[in-house]
C-alpha positions in Angstrom: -122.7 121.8 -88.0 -125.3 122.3 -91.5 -125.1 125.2 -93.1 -128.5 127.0 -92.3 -129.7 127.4 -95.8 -129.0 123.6 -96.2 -131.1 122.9 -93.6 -134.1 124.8 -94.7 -133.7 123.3 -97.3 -133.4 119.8 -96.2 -136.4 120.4 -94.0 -138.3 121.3 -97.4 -136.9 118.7 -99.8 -137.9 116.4 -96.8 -141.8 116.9 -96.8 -141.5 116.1 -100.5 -139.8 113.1 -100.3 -142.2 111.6 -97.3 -145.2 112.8 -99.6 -143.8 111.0 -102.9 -142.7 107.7 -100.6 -145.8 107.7 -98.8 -148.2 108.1 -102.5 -145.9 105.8 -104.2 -146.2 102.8 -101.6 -150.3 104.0 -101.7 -149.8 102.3 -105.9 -149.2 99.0 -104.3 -152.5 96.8 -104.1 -150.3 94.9 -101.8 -149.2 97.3 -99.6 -153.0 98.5 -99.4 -154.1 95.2 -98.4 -151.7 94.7 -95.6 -151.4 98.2 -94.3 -155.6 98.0 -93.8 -155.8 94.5 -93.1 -157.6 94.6 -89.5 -155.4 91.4 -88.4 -152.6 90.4 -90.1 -150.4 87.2 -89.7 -146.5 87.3 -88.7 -145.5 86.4 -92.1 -147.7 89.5 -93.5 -146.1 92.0 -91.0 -142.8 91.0 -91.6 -144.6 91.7 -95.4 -145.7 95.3 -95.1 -142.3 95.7 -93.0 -140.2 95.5 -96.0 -142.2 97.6 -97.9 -141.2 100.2 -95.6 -137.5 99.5 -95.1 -135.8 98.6 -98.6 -136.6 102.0 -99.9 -136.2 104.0 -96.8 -133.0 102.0 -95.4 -131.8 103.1 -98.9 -132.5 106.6 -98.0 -130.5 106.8 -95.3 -127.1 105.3 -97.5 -127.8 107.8 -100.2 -127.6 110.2 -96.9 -124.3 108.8 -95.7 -122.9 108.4 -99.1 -123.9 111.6 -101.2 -122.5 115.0 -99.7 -125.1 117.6 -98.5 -128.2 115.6 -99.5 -129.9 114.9 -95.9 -133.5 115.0 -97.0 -133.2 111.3 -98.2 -132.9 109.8 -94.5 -136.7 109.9 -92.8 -135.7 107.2 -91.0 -136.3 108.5 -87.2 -140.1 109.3 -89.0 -140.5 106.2 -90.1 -139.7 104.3 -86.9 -142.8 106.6 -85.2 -144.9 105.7 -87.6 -144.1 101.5 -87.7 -144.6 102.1 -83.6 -148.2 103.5 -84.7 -149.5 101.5 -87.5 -147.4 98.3 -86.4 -146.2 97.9 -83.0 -143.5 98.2 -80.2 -141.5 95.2 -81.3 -141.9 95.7 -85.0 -140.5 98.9 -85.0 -137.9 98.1 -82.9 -136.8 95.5 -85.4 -137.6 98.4 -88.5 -135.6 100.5 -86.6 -132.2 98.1 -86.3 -132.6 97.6 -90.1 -132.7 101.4 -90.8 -130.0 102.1 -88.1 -127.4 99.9 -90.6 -125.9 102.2 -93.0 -125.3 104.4 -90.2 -124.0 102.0 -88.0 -121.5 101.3 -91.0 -120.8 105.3 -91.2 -119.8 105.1 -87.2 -122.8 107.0 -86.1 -122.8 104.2 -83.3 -126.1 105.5 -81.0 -128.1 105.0 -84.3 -129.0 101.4 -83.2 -129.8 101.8 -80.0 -131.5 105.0 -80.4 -134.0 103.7 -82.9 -134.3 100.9 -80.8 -135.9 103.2 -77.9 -137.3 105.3 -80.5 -139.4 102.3 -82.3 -140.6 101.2 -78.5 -141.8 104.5 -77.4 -143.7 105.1 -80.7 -145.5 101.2 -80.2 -146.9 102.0 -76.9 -147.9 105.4 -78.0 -149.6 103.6 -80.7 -151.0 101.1 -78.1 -152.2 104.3 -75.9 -153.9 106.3 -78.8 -157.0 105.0 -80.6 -156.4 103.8 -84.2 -159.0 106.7 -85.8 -156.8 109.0 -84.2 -153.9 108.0 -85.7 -155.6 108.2 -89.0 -157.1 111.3 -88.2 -153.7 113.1 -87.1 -153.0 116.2 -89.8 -150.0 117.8 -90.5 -151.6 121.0 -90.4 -150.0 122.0 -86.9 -151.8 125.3 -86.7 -155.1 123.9 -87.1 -154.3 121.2 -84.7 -153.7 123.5 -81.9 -156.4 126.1 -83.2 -159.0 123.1 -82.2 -157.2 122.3 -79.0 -157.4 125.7 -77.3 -161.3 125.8 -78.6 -162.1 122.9 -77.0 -160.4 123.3 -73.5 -161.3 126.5 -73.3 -164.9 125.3 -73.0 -164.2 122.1 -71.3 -160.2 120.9 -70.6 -159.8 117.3 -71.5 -156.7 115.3 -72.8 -156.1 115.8 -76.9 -154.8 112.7 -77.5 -153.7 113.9 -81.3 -152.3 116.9 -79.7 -150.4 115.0 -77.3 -149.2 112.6 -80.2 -147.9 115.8 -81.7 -145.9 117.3 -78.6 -144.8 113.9 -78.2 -143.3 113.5 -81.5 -141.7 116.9 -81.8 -140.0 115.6 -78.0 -138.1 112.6 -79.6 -136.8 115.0 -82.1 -135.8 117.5 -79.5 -134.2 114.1 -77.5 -132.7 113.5 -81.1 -130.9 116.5 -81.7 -130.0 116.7 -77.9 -128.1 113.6 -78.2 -126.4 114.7 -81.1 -125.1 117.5 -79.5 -123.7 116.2 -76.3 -122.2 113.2 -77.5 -120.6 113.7 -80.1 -117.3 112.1 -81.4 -114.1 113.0 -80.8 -112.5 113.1 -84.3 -114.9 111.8 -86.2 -118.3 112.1 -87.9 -121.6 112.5 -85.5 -122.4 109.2 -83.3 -126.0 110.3 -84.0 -127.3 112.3 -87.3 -129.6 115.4 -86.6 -130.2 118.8 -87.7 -128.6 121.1 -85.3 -128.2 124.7 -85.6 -127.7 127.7 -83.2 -130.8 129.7 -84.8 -133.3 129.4 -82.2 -136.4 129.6 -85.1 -134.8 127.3 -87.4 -134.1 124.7 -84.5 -137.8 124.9 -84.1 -138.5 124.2 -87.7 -136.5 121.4 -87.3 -138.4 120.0 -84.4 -142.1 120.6 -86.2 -140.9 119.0 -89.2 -141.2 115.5 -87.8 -144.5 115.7 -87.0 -144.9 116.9 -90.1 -143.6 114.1 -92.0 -145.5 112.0 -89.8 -149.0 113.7 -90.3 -148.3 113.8 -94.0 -147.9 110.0 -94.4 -150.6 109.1 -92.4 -152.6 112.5 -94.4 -152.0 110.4 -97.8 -152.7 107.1 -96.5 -155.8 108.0 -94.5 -157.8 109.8 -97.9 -157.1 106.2 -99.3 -158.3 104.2 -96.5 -161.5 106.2 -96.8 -161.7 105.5 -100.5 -161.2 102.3 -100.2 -163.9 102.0 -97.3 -166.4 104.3 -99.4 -165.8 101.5 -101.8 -166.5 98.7 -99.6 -169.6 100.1 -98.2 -171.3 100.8 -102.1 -170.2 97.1 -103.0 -172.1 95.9 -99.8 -175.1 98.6 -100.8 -175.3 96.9 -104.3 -175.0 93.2 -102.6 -177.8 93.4 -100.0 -180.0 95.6 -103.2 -179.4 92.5 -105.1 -180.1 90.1 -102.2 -183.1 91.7 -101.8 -184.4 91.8 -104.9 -183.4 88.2 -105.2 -185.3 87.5 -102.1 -188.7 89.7 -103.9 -188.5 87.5 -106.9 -188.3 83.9 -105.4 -192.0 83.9 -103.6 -193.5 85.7 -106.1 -192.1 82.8 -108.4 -192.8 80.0 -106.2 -196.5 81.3 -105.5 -197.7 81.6 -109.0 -196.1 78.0 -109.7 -198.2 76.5 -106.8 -201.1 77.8 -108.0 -200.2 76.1 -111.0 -200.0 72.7 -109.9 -203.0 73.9 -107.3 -205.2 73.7 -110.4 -204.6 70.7 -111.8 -204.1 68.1 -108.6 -207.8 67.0 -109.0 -208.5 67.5 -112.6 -205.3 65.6 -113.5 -202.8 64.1 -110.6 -200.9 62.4 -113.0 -199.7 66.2 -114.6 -199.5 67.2 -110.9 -197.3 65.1 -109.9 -194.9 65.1 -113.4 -195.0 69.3 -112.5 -194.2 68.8 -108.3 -191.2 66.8 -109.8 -190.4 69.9 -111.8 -191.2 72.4 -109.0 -188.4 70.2 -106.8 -186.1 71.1 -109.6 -186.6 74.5 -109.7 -186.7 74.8 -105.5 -183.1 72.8 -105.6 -182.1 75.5 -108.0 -183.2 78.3 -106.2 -182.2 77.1 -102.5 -178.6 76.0 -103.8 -175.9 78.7 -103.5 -175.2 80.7 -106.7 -173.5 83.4 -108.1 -174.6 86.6 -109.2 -173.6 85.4 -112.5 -174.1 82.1 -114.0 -173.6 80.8 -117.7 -176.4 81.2 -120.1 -176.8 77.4 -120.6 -177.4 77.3 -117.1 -179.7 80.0 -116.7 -181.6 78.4 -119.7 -181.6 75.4 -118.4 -183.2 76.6 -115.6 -186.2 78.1 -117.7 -186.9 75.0 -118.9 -188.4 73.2 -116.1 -190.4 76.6 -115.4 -191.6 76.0 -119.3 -192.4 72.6 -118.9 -194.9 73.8 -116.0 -196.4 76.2 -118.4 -196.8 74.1 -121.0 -198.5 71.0 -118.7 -200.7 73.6 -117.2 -201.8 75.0 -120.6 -201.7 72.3 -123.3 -198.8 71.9 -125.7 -201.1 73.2 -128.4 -201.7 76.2 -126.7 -198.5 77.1 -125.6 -195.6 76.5 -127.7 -191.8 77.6 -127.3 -189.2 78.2 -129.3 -185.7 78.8 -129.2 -183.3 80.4 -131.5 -180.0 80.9 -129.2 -176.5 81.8 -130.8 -173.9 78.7 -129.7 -171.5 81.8 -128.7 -173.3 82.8 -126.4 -174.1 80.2 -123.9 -170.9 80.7 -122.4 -171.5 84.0 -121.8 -172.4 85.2 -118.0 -175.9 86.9 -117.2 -177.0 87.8 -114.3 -179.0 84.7 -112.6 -182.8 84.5 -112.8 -183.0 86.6 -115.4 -185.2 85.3 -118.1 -187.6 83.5 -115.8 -189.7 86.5 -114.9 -189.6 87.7 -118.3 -191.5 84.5 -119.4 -193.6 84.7 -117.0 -194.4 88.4 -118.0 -194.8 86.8 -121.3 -197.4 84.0 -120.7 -199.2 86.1 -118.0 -199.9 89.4 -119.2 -199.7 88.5 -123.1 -200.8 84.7 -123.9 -202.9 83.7 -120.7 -205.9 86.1 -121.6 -205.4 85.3 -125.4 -208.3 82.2 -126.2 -205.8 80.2 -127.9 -202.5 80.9 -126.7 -199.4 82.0 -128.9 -196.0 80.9 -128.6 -192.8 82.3 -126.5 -189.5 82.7 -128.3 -186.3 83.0 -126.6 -183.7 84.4 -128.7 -179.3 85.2 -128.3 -177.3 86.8 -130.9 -173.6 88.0 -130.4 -172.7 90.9 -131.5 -169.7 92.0 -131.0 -168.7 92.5 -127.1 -172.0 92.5 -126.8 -174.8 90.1 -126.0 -178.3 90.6 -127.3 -180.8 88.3 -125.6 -184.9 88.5 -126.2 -187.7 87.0 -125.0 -191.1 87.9 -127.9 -194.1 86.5 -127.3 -197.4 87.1 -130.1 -199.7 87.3 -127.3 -202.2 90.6 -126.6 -199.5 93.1 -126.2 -198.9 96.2 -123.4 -198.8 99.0 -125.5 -195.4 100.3 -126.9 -194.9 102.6 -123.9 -191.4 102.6 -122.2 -190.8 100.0 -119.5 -191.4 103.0 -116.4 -195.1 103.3 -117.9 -195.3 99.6 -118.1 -194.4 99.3 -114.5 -196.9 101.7 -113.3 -200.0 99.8 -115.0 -199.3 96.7 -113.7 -197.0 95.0 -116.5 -195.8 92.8 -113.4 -192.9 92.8 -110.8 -190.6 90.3 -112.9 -190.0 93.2 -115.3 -189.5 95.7 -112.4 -187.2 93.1 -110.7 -185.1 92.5 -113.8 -184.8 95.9 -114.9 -183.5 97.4 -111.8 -181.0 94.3 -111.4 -179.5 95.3 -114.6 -179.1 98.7 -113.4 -177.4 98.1 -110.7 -174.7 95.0 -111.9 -174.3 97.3 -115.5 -175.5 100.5 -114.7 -174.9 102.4 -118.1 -173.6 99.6 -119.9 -176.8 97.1 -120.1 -180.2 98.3 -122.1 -183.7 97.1 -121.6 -185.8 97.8 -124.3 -189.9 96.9 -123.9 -191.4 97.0 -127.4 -195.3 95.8 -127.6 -198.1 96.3 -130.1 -201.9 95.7 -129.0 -203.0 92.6 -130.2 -199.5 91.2 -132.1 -197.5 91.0 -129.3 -194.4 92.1 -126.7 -190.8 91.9 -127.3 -188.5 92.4 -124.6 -184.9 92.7 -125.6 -181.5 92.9 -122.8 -178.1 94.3 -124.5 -175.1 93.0 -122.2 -171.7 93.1 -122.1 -170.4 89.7 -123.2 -168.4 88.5 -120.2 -166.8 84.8 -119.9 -166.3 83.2 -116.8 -162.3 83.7 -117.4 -162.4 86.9 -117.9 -165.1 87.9 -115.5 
C-alpha cells in the first residue's frame, strides 16, 4: 500500500501533469484540426489516437520504471476521455496500447480492464450530447451547487452530473479490483491508489473526474477561440461579399447609360464599347479572389477606360499611367481602382467643359505599396474622406474605403486630398504582399 503523503501528493502532481499534457497537445495545429474536425476519416482517428498515446503510454513506463513517481500514468483518464471525444472501439484499442508497459510489469487485469473501461466511456460518449462533454468542469462543487438548484425547482436528469458520478464509479470499480485481486507474491495485477483513510480514498475517487474535466476545461476555451475565430472570418467574408455585390450594379448601371447615349448618335462606338462591356461582365461574373495581382486589376481598368474615353472623346479625356514594374506583382484587393476612376471622371472631369486627364500612379516603397489615382478635374474640397462621403463624393469611395478597413484594418491608409478647381488625389498605402507569400 502508498504511503499517504505520497498519494496526496500524486493526486496533486497529477492535475498538473493532465493540465501541461492537455495545453501542450492544444500547440499542435494538427492536433486542433482533428480533435474539432466534425467527421474525421479512419486514417485521421487513428491520427489524433497517437497523439494521445505516445506520450501518455510513456507515462505509464516512467510509472512502472521510476520508484514512487505515480503521477505520470493518467492512463485510466485518458481511456474516458478517448470513449468521449472518440468512441467505444477507439478507446478500446487506446486503451490495449496504454495497458502495455503494465502488462510487461505483470499487472495482468490492465488489458482487459482498460478494455471495459474504453467501452463504457464510448457509449457514455454516445449517450451524452457533445456540448456537454465540452461543457463538463472540473469544478465539482459548482457542478453539484447547480444540480441541487435545478432539481429542487424541477428534478430532471443532469447528464454532466451523471457523467461525473459515473466517472468517479470506474475509479471506485478500479481501486476495488485492486484490492480483491491482488497477487500472490508479486506486484499489483491492477495499479490504483488505495489507502485505508476514508477522506483520502475519496480524494482519490474525485480526482479522475478531475483530470477529466480539466482536459476537456483546456480544450473547450480553445475550441471556442477557434469558433469565435471562425465566425469573425465568415463576418468579414459575407461584409466583403456584400459590398462586392453594392459595387457591381452601381458599376454596370452607369456603364449602360454610357453606351445608352451613344447607340443612336454613333452605333459604330456602341457597339466597339458593348464588346468592352462583355469584357468587363466576363470579369466580374468569373470567380475571383479577394486578392488579385495588380496587372490584373489594371488590366481590368482598362476596358472601363476605354468606355470613358469613347463616350467622352480622346481629346477630352486622356490617361496616363506611371506604375512602378515592382509592383504589378503585388496583390490588392480586387476592384479597387475602378470606382476610384469613376469618382475621378464623375465628380471631377465630367462637369469640367473640357475635360482633364486621369493618372494612375504605383511606387514601392519599402513593404509598402503606394498606389494613386489624381485627376486635374474641379476638385471636392480638401475635407477628409468621412466629410466627402456625407456630400455625395460617390459610393465607389465609400465602397473602397471600408473594404480596406476591413482586409487591413490598421495597416492600409486612404488619404483624399482635393483643391477646388485643380483637382483630387486619392492615394491607398498597402502592405506589399506577393502571391507566395500571401
Amino acid at each position: 500500500m502508498v504511503d499517504n503523503k505520497l498519494i496526496l501528493i500524486t493526486l496533486l502532481v497529477k492535475l498538473g501533469v493532465a493540465a501541461a499534457v492537455a495545453s501542450a497537445l492544444a500547440r499542435s495545429r494538427t492536433f486542433q484540426r482533428l480533435l474539432f474536425a466534425e467527421q474525421r476519416r479512419h486514417r485521421q482517428t487513428a491520427a489524433l489516437l497517437a497523439f494521445f498515446l505516445v506520450p501518455l503510454t510513456l507515462g505509464v513506463l516512467v510509472r512502472t520504471t521510476v520508484p514512487n513517481f505515480l503521477a505520470a500514468d493518467i492512463s485510466f483518464e485518458t481511456v474516458i476521455l478517448l470513449g468521449l471525444l472518440l468512441g467505444p472501439g477507439w478507446a478500446m484499442l487506446g486503451g490495449v496500447v496504454l495497458s502495455g508497459p503494465a502488462v510487461i510489469h505483470h499487472e495482468y487485469l490492465a488489458l482487459p480492464f482498460n478494455a471495459v473501461l474504453g467501452l463504457g466511456a464510448g457509449i457514455l460518449g454516445r449517450f451524452v450530447e457533445k456540448d456537454e462533454i465540452w461543457s463538463f468542469t472540473p469544478f465539482i462543487d459548482l457542478s453539484l451547487y447547480r444540480w441541487v438548484r435545478r432539481n429542487l425547482r424541477k428534478p430532471r436528469i443532469d447528464r454532466q452530473i451523471l457523467l461525473l458520478f459515473l466517472i468517479a464509479a470506474m475509479e471506485i470499480c478500479r481501486e476495488w479490483v485492486a484490492r480483491n485481486l491482488p497477487h500472490k507474491t508479486g506486484p499489483r495485477r491492477l495499479f490504483a491508489l488505495t489507502t485505508d483513510v476514508w477522506s483520502l480514498q475519496v480524494l482519490v475517487w474525485l480526482c479522475a473526474p478531475m483530470v477529466v474535466g480539466i482536459a476537456l476545461k483546456v480544450w473547450n476555451a480553445l475550441r471556442i477561440e477557434i469558433k469565435l475565430e471562425e465566425q469573425k472570418r465568415l463576418l468579414l467574408e459575407a461584409r466583403l461579399d456584400a459590398l462586392q455585390r453594392q459595387i457591381n450594379p452601381h458599376f454596370l448601371f452607369n456603364t449602360l447609360n454610357s453606351i445608352a447615349s451613344l447607340v443612336r448618335m454613333n452605333p459604330e462606338l456602341a457597339r466597339v464599347m458593348t464588346v468592352k462591356l462583355a469584357n468587363i461582365l466576363r470579369a466580374l461574373l468569373k470567380d475571383h479572389d479577394t486578392y488579385v495581382p495588380l496587372s490584373e486589376e489594371l488590366s481590368f481598368t482598362d476596358d472601363y477606360l476605354d468606355i470613358e474615353v469613347v463616350r467622352f472623346g480622346a481629346d477630352k479625356l486622356k490617361v496616363e499611367k506611371e506604375i512602378d514594374p515592382r509592383t504589378l506583382g503585388v496583390l490588392v484587393p480586387s476592384i479597387l481602382l475602378q470606382p476610384l476612376i469613376e469618382n475621378s471622371i464623375k465628380h471631377g472631369l465630367e462637369p469640367r467643359i473640357h475635360g482633364g486627364t486621369v493618372t494612375l500612379r504605383s511606387r514601392l516603397d519599402g513593404d509598402r505599396v503606394h498606389i494613386e489615382v489624381v485627376d486635374d478635374g474641379v476638385g471636392i474640397g480638401n475635407q477628409p474622406a468621412t466629410a466627402l462621403r456625407r456630400e455625395g463624393a460617390g459610393i465607389g469611395m465609400k465602397n473602397v474605403q471600408e473594404r480596406l478597413e476591413v482586409l487591413y484594418g490598421d495597416q492600409a491608409r486612404f488619404t483624399v486630398v482635393s483643391s477646388p478647381g485643380r483637382g483630387t488625389l486619392v492615394s491607398i498605402e498597402l502592405p506589399a504582399s506577393l502571391p507566395e507569400t500571401a
